[in-house]
C-alpha positions as a Markdown table, in Angstrom:
| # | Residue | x | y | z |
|---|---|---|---|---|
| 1 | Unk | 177.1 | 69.6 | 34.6 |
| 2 | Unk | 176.1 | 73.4 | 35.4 |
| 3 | Unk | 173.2 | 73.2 | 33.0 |
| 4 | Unk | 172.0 | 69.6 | 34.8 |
| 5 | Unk | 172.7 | 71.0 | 38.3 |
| 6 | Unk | 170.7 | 74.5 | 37.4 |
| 7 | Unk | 167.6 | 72.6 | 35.7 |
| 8 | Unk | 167.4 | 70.4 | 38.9 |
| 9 | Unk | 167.4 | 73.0 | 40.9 |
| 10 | Unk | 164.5 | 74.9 | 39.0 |
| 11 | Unk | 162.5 | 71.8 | 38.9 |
| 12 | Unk | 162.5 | 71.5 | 42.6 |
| 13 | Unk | 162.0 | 75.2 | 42.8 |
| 14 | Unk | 159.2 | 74.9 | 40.8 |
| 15 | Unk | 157.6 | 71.9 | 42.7 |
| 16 | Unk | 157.8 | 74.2 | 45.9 |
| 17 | Unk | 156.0 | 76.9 | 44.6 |
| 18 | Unk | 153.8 | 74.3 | 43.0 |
| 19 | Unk | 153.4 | 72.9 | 46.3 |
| 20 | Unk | 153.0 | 76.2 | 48.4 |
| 21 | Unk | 150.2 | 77.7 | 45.5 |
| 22 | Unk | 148.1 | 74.9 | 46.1 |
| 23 | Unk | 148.2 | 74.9 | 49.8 |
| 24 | Unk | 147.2 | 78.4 | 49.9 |
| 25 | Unk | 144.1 | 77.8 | 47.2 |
| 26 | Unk | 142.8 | 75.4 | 49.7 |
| 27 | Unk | 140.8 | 73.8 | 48.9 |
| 28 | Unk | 140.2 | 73.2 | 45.6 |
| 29 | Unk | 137.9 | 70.2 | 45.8 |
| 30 | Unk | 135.6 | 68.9 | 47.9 |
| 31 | Unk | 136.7 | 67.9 | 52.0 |
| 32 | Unk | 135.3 | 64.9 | 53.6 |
| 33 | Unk | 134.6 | 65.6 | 56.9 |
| 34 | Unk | 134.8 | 62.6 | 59.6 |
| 35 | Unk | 132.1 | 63.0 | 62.5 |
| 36 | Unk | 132.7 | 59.8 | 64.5 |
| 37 | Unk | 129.2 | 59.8 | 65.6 |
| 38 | Unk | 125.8 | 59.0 | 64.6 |
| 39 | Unk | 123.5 | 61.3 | 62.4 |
| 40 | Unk | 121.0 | 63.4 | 64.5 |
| 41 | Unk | 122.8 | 63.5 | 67.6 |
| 42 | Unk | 125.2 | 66.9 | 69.4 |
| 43 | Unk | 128.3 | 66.1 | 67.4 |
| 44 | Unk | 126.4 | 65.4 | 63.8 |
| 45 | Unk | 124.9 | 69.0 | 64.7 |
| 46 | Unk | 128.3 | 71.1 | 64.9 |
| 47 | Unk | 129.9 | 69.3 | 62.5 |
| 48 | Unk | 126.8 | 70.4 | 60.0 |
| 49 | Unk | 126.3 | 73.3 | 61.1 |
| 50 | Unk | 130.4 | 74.5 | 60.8 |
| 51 | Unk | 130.4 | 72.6 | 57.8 |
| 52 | Unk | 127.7 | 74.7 | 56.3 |
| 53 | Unk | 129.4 | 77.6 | 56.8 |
| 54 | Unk | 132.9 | 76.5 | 55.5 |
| 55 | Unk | 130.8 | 75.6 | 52.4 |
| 56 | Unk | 129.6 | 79.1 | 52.4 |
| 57 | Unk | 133.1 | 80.5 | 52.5 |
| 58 | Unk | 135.2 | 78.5 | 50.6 |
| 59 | Unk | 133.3 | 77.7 | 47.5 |
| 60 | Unk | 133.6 | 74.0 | 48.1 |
| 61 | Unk | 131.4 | 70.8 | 49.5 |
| 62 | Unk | 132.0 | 69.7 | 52.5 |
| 63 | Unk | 130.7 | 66.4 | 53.1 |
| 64 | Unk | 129.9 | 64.8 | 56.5 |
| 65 | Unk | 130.9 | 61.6 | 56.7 |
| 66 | Unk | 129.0 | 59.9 | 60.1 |
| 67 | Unk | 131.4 | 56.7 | 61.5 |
| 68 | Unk | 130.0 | 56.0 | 64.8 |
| 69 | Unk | 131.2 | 52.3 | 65.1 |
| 70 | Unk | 133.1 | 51.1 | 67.7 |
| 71 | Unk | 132.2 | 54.1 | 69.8 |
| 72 | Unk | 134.5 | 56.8 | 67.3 |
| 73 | Unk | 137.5 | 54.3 | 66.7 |
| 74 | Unk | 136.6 | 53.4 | 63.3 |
| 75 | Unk | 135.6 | 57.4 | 62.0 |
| 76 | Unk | 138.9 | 58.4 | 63.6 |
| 77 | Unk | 140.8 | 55.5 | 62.0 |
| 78 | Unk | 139.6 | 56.7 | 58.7 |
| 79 | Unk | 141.1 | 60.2 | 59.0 |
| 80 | Unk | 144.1 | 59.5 | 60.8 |
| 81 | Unk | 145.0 | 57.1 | 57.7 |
| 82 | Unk | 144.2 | 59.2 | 55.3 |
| 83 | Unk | 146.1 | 61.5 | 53.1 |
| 84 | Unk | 147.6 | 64.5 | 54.6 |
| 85 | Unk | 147.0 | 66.7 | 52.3 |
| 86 | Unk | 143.7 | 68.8 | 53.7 |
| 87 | Unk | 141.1 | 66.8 | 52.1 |
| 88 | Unk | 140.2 | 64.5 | 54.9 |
| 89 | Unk | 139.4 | 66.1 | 58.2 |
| 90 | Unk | 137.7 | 64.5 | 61.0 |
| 91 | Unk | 136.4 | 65.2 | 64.6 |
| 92 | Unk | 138.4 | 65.7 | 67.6 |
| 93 | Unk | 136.8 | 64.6 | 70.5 |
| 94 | Unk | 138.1 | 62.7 | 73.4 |
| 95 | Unk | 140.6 | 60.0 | 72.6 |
| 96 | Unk | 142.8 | 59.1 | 75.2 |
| 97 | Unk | 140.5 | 56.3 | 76.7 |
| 98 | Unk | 140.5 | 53.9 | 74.0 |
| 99 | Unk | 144.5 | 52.8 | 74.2 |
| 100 | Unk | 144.0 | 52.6 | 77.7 |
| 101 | Unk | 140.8 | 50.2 | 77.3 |
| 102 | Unk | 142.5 | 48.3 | 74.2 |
| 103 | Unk | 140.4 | 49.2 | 71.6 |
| 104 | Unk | 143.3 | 51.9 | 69.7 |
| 105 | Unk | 146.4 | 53.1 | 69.6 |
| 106 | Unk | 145.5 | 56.5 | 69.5 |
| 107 | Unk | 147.6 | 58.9 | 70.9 |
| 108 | Unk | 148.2 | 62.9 | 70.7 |
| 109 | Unk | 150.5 | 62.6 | 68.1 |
| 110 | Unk | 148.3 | 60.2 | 65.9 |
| 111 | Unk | 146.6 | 63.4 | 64.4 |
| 112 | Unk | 147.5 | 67.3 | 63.1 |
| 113 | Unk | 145.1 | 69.1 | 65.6 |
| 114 | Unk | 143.6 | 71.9 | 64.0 |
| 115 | Unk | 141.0 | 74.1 | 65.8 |
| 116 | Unk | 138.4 | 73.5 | 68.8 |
| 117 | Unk | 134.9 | 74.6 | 68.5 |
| 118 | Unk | 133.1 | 73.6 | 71.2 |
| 119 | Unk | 133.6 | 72.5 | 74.9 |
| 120 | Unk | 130.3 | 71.3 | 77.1 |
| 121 | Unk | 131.7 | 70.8 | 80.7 |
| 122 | Unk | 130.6 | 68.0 | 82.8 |
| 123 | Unk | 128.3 | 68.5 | 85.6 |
| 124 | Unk | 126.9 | 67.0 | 88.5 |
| 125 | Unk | 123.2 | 66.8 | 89.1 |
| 126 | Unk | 121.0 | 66.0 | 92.0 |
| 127 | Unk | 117.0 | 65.3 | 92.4 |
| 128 | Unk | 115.6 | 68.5 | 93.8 |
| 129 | Unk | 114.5 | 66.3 | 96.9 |
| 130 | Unk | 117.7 | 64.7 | 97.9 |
| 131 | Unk | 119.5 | 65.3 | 101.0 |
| 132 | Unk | 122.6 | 65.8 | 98.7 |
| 133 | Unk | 122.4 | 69.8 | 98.8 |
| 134 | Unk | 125.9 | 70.7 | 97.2 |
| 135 | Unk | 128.9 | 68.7 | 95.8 |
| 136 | Unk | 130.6 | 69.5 | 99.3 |
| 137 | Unk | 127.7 | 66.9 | 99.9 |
| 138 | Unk | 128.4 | 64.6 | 97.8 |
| 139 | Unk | 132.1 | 64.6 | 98.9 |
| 140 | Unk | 131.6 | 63.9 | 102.2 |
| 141 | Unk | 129.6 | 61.6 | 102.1 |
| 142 | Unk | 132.1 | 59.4 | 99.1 |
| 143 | Unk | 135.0 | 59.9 | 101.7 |
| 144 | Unk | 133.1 | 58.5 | 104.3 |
| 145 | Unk | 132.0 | 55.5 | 102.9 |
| 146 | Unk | 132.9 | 55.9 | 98.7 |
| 147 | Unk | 130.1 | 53.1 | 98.3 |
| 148 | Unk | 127.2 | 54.9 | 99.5 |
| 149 | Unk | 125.9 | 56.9 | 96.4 |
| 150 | Unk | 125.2 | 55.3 | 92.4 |
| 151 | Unk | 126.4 | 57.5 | 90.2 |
| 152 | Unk | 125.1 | 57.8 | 86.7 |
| 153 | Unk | 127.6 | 58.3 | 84.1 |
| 154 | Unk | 127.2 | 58.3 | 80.2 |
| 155 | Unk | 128.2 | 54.8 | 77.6 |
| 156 | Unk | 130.7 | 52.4 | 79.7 |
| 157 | Unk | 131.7 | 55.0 | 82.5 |
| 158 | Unk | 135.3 | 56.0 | 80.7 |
| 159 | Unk | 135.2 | 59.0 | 79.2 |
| 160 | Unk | 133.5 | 62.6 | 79.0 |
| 161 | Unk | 131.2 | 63.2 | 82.0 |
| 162 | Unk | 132.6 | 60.5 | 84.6 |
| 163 | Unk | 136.7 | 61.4 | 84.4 |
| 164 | Unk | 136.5 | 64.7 | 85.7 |
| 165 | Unk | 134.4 | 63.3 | 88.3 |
| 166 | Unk | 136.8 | 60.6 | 89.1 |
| 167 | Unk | 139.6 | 63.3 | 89.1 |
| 168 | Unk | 138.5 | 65.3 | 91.5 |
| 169 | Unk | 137.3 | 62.4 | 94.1 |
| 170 | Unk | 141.0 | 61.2 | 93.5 |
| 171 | Unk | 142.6 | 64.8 | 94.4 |
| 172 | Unk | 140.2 | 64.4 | 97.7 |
| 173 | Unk | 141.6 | 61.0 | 98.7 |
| 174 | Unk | 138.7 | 58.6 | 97.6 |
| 175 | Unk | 139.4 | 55.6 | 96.8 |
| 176 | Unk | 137.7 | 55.7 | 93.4 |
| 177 | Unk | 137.7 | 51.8 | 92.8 |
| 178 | Unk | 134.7 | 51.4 | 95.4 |
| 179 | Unk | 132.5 | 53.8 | 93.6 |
| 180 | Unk | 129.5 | 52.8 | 92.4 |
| 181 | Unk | 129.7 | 53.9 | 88.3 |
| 182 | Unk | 126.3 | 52.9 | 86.5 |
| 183 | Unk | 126.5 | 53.3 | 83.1 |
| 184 | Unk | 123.2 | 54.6 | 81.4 |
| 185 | Unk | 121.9 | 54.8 | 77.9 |
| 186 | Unk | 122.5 | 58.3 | 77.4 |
| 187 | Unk | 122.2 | 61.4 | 80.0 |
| 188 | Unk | 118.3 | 61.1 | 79.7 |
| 189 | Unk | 117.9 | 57.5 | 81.1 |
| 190 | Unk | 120.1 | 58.5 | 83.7 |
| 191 | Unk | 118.0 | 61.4 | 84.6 |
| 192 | Unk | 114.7 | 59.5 | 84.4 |
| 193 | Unk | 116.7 | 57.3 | 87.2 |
| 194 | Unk | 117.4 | 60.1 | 89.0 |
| 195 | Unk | 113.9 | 61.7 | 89.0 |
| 196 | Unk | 112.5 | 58.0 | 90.0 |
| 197 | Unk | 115.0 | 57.7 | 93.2 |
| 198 | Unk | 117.0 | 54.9 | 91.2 |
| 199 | Unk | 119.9 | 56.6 | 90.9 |
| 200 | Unk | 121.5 | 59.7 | 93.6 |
| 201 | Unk | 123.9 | 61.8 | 91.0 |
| 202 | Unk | 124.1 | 62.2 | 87.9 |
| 203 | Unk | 126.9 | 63.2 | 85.5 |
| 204 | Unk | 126.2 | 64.6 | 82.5 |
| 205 | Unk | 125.9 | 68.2 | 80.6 |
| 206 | Unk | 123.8 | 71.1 | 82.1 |
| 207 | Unk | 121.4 | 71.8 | 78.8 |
| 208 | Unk | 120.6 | 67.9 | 78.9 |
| 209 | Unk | 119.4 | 68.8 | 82.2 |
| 210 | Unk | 116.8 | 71.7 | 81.0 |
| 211 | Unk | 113.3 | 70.5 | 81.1 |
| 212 | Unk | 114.2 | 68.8 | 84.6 |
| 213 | Unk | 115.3 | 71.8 | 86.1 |
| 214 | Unk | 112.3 | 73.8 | 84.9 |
| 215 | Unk | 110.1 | 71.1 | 86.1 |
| 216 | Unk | 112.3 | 71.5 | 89.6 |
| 217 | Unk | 113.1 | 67.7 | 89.6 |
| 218 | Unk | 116.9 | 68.0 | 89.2 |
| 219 | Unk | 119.3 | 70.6 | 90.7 |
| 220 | Unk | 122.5 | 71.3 | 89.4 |
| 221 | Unk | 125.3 | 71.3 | 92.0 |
| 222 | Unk | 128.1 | 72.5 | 90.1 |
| 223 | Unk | 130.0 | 72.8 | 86.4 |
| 224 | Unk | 133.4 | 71.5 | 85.5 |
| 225 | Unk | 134.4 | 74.8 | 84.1 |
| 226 | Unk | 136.9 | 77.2 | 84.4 |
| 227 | Unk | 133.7 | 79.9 | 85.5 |
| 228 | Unk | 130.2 | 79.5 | 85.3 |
| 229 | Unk | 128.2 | 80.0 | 82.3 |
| 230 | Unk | 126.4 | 82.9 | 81.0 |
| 231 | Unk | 123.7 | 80.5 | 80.2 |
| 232 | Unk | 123.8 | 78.9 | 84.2 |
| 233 | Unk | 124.9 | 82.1 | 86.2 |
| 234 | Unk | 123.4 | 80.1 | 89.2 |
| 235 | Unk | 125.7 | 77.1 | 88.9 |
| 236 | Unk | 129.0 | 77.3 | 90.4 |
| 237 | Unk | 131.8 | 75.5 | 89.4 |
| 238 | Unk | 133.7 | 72.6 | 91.0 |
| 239 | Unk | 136.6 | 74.9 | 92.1 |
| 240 | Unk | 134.2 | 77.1 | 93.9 |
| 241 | Unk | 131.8 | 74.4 | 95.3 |
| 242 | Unk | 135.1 | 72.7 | 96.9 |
| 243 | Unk | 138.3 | 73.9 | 96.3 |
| 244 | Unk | 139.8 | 72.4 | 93.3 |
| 245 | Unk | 139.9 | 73.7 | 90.0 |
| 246 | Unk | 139.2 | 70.4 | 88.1 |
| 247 | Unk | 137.3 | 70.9 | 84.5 |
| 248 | Unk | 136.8 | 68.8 | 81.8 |
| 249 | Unk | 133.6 | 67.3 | 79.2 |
| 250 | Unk | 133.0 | 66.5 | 76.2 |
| 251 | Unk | 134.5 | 68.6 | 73.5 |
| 252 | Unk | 134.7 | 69.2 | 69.9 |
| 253 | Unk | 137.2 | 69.6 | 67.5 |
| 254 | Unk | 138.7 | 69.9 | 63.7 |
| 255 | Unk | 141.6 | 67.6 | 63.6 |
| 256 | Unk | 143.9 | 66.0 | 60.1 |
| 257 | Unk | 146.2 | 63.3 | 59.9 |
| 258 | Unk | 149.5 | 63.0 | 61.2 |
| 259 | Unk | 152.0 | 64.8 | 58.8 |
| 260 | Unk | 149.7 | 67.8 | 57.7 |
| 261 | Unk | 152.3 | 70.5 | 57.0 |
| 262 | Unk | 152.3 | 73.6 | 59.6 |
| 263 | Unk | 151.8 | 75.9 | 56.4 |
| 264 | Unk | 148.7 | 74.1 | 55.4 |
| 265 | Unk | 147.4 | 73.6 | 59.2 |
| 266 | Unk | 147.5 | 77.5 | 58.6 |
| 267 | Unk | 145.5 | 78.0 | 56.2 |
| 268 | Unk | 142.5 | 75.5 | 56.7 |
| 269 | Unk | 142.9 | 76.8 | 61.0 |
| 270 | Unk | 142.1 | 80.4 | 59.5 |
| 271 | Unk | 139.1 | 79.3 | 57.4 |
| 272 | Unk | 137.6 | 77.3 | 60.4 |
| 273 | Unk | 137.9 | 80.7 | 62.7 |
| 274 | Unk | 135.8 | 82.1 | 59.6 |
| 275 | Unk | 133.0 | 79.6 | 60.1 |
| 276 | Unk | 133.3 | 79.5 | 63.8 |
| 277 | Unk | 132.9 | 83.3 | 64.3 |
| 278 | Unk | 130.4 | 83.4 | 62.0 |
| 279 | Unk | 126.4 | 84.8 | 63.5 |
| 280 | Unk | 124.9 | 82.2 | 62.1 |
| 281 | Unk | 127.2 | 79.3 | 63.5 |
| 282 | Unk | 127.5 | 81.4 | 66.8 |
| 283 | Unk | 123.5 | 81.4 | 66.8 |
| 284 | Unk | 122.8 | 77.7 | 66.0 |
| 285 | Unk | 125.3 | 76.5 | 68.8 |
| 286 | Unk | 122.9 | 78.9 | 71.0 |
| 287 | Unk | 120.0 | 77.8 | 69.7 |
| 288 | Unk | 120.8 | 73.9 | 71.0 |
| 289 | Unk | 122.7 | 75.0 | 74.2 |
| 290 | Unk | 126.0 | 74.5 | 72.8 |
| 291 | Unk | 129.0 | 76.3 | 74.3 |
| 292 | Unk | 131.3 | 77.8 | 71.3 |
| 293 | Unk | 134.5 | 77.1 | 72.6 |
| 294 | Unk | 137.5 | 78.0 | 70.1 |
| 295 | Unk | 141.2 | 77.2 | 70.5 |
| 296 | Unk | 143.8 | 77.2 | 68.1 |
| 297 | Unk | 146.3 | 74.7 | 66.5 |
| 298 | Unk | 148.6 | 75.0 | 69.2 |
| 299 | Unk | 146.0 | 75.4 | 72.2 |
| 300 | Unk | 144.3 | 72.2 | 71.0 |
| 301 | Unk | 147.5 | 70.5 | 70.6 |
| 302 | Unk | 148.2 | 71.0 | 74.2 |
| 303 | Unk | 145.2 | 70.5 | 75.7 |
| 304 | Unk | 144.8 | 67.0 | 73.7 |
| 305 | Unk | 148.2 | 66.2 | 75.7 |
| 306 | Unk | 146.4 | 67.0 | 79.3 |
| 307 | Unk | 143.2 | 64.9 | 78.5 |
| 308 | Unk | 145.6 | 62.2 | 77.8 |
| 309 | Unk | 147.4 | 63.1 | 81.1 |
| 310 | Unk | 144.1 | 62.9 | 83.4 |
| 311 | Unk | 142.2 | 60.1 | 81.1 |
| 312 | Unk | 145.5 | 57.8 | 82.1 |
| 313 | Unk | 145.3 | 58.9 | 85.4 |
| 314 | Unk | 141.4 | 58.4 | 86.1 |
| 315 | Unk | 141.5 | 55.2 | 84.4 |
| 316 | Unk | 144.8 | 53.6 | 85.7 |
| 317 | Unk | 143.6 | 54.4 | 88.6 |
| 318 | Unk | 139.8 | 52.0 | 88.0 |
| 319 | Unk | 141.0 | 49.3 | 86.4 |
| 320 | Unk | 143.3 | 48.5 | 89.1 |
């Protein structure tokens, strides 16, 4: 009975270090990586462009896998069902709207967050001719009568420029069901509206905004960030144009399945830091106006919990 009892326990001793060897080789095959996207567009680029240098580190392919159908639910289906074993990693982007809308049951703890690369923060834009001069502006006149401006936000007005937005007009006592939300076909049909007098502010990302600004059609009234950016010293952010320190935008992220083991989250955590600081990741987020943004395991997993927090605010509070 000894002898039984002994060999057990060095089989299951075994499988542990078996186990624990072949988390830290990771990886030892090729990793599909899930950009719930389209090919060509912002999140296509990071994902390529960190991908490229993971390849670069580790020895191993790194394929991108685009899955832009139903807006990012079907891509983040595919990862969040897959094995959780390091080999199928996905994009972590926001989430939190589509349980509230019905189309997933996504929540924070549906996935193993594993890094953040890059945050874009929402801004709020202007024709350069408009009487609408700050966001104090814009404020004023939404409490007044909340009506009285369109408002240009990205897809079907429920996610990555447009919540901040609604945020803040909520912590200033707007009643954020009588806004006028127009959803536009991207940031650049909105700002064609803008330019034409069709629309009076738009929300979207400041480097979308570039050629307009140059060509001093569009004015930039203020960031949703924690302090303006060295790339837009001139823009100040929302807490300094009014008062309130809201941010938030679209935002990037390396993310598993549910289940992935803390040892292993590690591991693959350090090797996307690797990529991330690397010059010539660094340089190509530059080169398009990217912000590199990085948070950890932990600092992801948190601040996946508060974008749930204000997306089921902001939206509880529209559909009602």
């Amino acid at each position: 009975m000894k002898t039984t009892m002994l060999m057990i326990a060095m089989m299951a001793g075994s499988a542990w270090v078996s186990s624990a060897q072949a988390q830290d080789a990771w990886p030892t095959r090729p990793v599909q990586m899930v950009v719930i996207a389209g090919a060509g567009g912002g999140s296509d680029y990071v994902f390529r462009l960190l991908s490229r240098e993971l390849e670069k580190n580790t020895g191993q392919a790194f394929s991108v896998v685009n899955q832009a159908q139903g807006g990012g639910v079907v891509g983040m289906t595919t990862y969040t069902n897959a094995e959780p074993d390091g080999y199928t990693l996905g994009q972590m982007s926001p989430f939190a709207q589509y349980r509230v809308l019905g189309q997933a049951d996504f929540t924070s703890e549906s996935f193993t967050p594993i890094a953040l690369v890059n945050m874009d923060p929402a801004a709020v834009h202007v024709a350069a001719d408009s009487n609408l001069e700050s966001l104090q502006d814009i404020v004023d006149a939404l409490k007044a009568d909340p009506t009285s401006l369109t408002i240009s936000c990205g897809g079907t007005c429920n996610a990555s420029w447009d919540i901040p937005f609604v945020s803040l007009m909520l912590d200033e006592g707007i009643d954020v069901t009588q806004l006028n939300l127009v959803p536009a076909k991207g940031a650049a049909a909105g700002l064609q509206e803008l330019t034409s007098g069709g629309m009076d502010v738009v929300l979207s990302s400041l480097p979308e905004t570039d050629s307009l600004r140059e060509a001093g059609l569009v004015e930039n009234v203020a960031v949703f960030a924690e302090q303006r950016l060295d790339r837009y010293p001139d823009v100040p952010t929302v807490e300094e144009a009014v008062g309130e320190p809201v941010t938030g935008g679209t935002w990037r992220g390396v993310a598993g399945p549910a289940g992935m083991s803390p040892a292993l989250v590690k591991i693959i955590e350090a090797q996307v830091k690797a990529a991330f600081d690397a010059e010539a990741f660094q340089q190509g987020m530059r080169d398009r106006g990217f912000g590199p943004v990085w948070m950890n395991a932990d600092e992801l997993g948190d601040f996946m919990a508060e974008h749930e927090q204000q997306t089921e605010r902001v939206l509880g509070e529209l559909r009602q």
